[in-house]
VEXVEXFI-15075 format. One record per residue (C-alpha): residue in one letter; x negated, y, z negated; chain; residue number from 1. Coordinates in Angstrom, 2 decimals. Layout:
   res         X         Y         Z   chain     n
     a         X         Y         Z       A   NUM
...
end
This chain:
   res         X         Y         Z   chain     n
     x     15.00     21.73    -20.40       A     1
     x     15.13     17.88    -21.31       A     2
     x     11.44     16.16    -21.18       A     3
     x     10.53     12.74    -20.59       A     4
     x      6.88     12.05    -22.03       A     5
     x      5.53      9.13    -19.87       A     6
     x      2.31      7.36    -20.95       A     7
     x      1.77      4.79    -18.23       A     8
     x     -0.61      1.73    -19.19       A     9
     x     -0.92     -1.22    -17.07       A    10
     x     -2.52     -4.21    -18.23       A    11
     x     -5.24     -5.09    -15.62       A    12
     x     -8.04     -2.96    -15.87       A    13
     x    -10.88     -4.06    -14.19       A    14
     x    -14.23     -1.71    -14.92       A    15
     x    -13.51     -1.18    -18.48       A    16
     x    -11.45     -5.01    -19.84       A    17
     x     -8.40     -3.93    -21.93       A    18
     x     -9.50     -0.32    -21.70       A    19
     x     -5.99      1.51    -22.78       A    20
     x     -6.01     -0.67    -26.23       A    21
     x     -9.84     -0.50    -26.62       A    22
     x    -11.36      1.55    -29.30       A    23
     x    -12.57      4.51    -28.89       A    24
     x    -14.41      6.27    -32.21       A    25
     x    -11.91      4.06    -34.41       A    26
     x     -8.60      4.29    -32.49       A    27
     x     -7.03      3.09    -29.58       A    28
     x     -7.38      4.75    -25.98       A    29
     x     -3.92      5.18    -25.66       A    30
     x     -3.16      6.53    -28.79       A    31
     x     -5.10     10.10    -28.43       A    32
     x     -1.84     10.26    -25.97       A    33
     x      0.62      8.93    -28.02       A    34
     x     -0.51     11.69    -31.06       A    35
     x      0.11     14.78    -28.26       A    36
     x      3.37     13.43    -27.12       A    37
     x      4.31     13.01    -30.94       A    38
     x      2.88     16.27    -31.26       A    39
     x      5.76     17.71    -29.13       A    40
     x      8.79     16.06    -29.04       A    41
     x     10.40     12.90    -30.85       A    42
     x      9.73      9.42    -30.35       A    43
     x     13.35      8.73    -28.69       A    44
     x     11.66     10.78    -25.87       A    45
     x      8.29      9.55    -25.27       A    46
     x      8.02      6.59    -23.23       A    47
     x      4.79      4.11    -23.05       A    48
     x      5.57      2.13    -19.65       A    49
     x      3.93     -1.15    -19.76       A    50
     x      3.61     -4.90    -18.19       A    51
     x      1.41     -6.16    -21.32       A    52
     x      2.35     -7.75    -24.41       A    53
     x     -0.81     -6.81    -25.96       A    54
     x     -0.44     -2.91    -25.20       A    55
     x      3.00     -3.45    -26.52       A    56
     x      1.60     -4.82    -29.89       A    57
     x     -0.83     -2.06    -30.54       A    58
     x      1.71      0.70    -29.38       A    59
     x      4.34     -0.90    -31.85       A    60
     x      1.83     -1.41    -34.69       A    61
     x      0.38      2.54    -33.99       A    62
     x      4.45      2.91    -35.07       A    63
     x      6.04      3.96    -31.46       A    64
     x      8.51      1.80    -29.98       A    65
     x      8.19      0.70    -26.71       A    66
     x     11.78      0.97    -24.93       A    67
     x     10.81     -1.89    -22.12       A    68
     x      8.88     -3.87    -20.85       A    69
     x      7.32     -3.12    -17.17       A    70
     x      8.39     -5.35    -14.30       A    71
     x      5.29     -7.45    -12.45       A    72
     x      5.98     -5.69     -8.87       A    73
     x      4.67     -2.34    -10.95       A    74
     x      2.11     -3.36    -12.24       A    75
     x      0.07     -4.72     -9.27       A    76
     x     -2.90     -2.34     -7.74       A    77
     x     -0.69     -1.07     -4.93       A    78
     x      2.10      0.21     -6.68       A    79
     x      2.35      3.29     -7.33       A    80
     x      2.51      6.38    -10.07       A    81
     x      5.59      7.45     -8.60       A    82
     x      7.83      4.36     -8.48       A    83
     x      6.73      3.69    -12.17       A    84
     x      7.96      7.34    -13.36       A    85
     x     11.11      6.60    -11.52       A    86
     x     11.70      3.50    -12.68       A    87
     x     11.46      4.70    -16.17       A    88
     x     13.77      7.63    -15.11       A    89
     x     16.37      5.40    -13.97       A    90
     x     15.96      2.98    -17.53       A    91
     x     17.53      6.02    -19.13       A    92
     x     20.01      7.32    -16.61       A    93
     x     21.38      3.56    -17.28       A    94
     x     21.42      4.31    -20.96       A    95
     x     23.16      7.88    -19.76       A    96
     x     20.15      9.46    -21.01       A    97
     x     19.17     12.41    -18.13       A    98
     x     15.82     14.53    -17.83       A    99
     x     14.91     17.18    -16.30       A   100
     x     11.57     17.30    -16.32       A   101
     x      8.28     14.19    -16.67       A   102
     x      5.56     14.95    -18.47       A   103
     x      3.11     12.43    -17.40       A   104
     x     -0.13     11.61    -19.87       A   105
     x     -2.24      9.16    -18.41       A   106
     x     -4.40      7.58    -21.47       A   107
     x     -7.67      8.15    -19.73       A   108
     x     -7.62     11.87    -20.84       A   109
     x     -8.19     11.41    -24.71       A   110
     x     -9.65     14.97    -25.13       A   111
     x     -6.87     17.06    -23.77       A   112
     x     -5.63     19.26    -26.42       A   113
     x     -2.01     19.66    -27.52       A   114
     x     -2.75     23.57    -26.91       A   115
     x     -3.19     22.71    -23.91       A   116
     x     -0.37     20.95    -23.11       A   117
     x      1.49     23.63    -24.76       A   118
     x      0.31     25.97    -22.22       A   119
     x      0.67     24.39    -19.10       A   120
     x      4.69     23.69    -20.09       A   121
     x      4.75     27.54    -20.02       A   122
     x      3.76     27.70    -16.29       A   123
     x      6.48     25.60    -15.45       A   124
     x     10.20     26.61    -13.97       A   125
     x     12.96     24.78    -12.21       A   126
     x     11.50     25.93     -9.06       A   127
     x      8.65     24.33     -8.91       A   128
     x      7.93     21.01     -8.08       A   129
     x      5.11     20.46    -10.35       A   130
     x      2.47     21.97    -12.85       A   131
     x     -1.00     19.81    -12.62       A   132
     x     -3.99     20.64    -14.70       A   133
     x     -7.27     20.65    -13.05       A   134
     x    -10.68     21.43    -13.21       A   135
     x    -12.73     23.85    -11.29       A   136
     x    -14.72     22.12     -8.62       A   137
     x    -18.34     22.66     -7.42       A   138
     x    -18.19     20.03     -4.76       A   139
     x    -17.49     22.65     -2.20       A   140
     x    -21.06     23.62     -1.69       A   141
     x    -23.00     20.92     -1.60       A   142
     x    -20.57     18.17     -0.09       A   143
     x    -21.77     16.95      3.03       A   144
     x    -21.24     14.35      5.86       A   145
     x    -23.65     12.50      8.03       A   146
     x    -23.37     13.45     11.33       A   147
     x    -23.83     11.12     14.85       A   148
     x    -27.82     11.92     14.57       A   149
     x    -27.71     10.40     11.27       A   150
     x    -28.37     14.46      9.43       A   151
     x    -26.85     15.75      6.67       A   152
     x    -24.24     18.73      7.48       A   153
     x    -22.29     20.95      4.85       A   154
     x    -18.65     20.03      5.63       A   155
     x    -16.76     23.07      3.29       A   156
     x    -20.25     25.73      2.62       A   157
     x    -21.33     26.11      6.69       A   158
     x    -23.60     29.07      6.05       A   159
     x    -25.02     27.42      2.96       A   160
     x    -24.45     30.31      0.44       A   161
     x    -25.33     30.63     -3.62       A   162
     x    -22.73     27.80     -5.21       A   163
     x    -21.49     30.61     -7.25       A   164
     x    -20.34     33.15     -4.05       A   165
     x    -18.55     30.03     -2.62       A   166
     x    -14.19     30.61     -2.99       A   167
     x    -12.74     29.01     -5.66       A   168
     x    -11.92     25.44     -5.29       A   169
     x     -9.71     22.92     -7.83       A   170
     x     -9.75     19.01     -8.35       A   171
     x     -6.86     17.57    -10.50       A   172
     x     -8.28     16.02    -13.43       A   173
     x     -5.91     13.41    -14.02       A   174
     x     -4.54     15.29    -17.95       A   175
     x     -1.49     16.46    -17.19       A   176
     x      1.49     16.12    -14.68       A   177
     x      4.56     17.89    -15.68       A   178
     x      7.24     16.88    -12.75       A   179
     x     10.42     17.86    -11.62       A   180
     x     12.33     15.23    -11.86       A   181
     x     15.08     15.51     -9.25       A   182
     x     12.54     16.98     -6.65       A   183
     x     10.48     13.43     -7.83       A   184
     x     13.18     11.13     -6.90       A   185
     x     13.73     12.76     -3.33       A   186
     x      9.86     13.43     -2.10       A   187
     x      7.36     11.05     -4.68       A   188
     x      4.58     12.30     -5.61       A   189
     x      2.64     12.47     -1.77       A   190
     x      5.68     14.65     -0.96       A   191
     x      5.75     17.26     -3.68       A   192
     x      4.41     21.16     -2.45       A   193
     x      5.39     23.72     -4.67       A   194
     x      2.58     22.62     -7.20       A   195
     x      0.97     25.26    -10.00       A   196
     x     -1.97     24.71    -11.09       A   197
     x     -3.37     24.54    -15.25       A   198
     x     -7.32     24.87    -15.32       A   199
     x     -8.80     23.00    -18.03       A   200
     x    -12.44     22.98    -19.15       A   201
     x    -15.29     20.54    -18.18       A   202
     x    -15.03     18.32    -21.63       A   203
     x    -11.34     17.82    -21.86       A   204
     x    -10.98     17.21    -18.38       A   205
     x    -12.86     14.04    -18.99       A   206
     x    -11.25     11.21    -16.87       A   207
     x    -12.32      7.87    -18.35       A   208
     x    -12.68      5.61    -15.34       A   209
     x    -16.30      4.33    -16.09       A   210
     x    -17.67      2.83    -19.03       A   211
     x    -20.34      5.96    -18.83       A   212
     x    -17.00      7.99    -18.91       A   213
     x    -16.35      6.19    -21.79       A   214
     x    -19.50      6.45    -23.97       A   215
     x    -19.66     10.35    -23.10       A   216
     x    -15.84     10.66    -23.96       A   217
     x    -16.69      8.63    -27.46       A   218
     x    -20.04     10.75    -28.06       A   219
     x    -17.89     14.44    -28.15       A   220
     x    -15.45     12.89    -30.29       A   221
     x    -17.56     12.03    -32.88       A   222
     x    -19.60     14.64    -32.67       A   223
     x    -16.81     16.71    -33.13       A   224
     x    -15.56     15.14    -36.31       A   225
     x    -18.97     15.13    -37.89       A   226
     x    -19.01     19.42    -37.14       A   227
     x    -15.50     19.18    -38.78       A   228
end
């Protein structure tokens, strides 16, 4: 099984400026990815996709080369996850370079663990679409709508039981995607079914969208040195 690492990082971030080359506890977002990729596999297979020249500088500098640079049609708001993994796919078909599988590692999850990771390429086969990790939800019993009268209804937990009898529901997390990458090319991402999941914990599910994301992200990581 041949594995693309994909670490996609556009340029225009708008609630946290610059935020995949911004320092977090003393290194650069995108390089808590870069170190589990390099973790697992050679540089010749990891692949930072980007559209800026200063992403492209600290990637370089952190001593990872970056094989391209992203065209301006992917790198807009509307475009999306899929066409970028494809496009990348197709940079290396054209340099007869084939995978079989994407692992994608978006830089917002800088506390997944390369454990982790390890584990989650164990669920996967060549009949599945994808492996996702995710995170168990407790949305499910509280979430609620407004209804016509303008009073709050449960939408998922009618009867309004304990959060804890409620059935088991997931939300991805946004750590890991590990793709097929044939089934990719025919269905994107919206079309993919045969999915497994990969639970992951509350901390290293940690999505940094938010600069409170951030400063929460920032706080376990150096608290965890300092206990080191």
């Amino acid at each position: 099984m041949k594995i693309l690492y994909i670490i996609p990082a556009r340029g225009g971030s708008k609630g946290i400026p610059h935020k995949n080359i911004k320092m977090l506890a003393g290194k650069p977002l995108i390089c808590y990815s870069i170190d589990v990729a390099k973790a697992l596999t050679t540089d010749e297979n990891i692949c930072v996709s980007t559209d800026d020249n200063e992403i492209i500088k600290v990637v370089e500098e952190y001593g990872l080369k970056v094989p391209f640079k992203r065209p301006d049609y992917l790198a807009t708001d509307t475009a999306s996850t899929s066409d970028v993994l494809v496009h990348a796919i197709e940079y290396y078909e054209r340099q007869s370079k084939r995978y079989d599988v994407i692992v994608l590692l978006q830089p917002t999850s800088p506390l997944r663990k390369i454990e982790q990771l390890k584990d989650a390429l164990k669920l996967y086969n060549d009949n599945l679409d994808m492996v996702v990790s995710v995170k168990e939800s407790h949305a499910p019993a509280v979430l609620c709508t407004e209804n016509i009268d303008g009073f709050l209804e449960l939408s998922i937990n009618k009867t309004g039981i304990r959060r804890q009898d409620v059935s088991s529901h997931y939300e991805y997390n946004g750590a890991v995607y590990i793709v097929n990458v044939e089934m990719l090319k025919q269905k994107t991402f919206a079309g993919l079914s045969r999915i497994k999941k990969y639970v992951m914990d509350e901390q290293t599910s940690i999505d940094i969208d938010t600069l409170l994301d951030w400063d929460f992200a920032e706080f376990l990581i150096i608290n965890k040195r300092e206990n080191n």
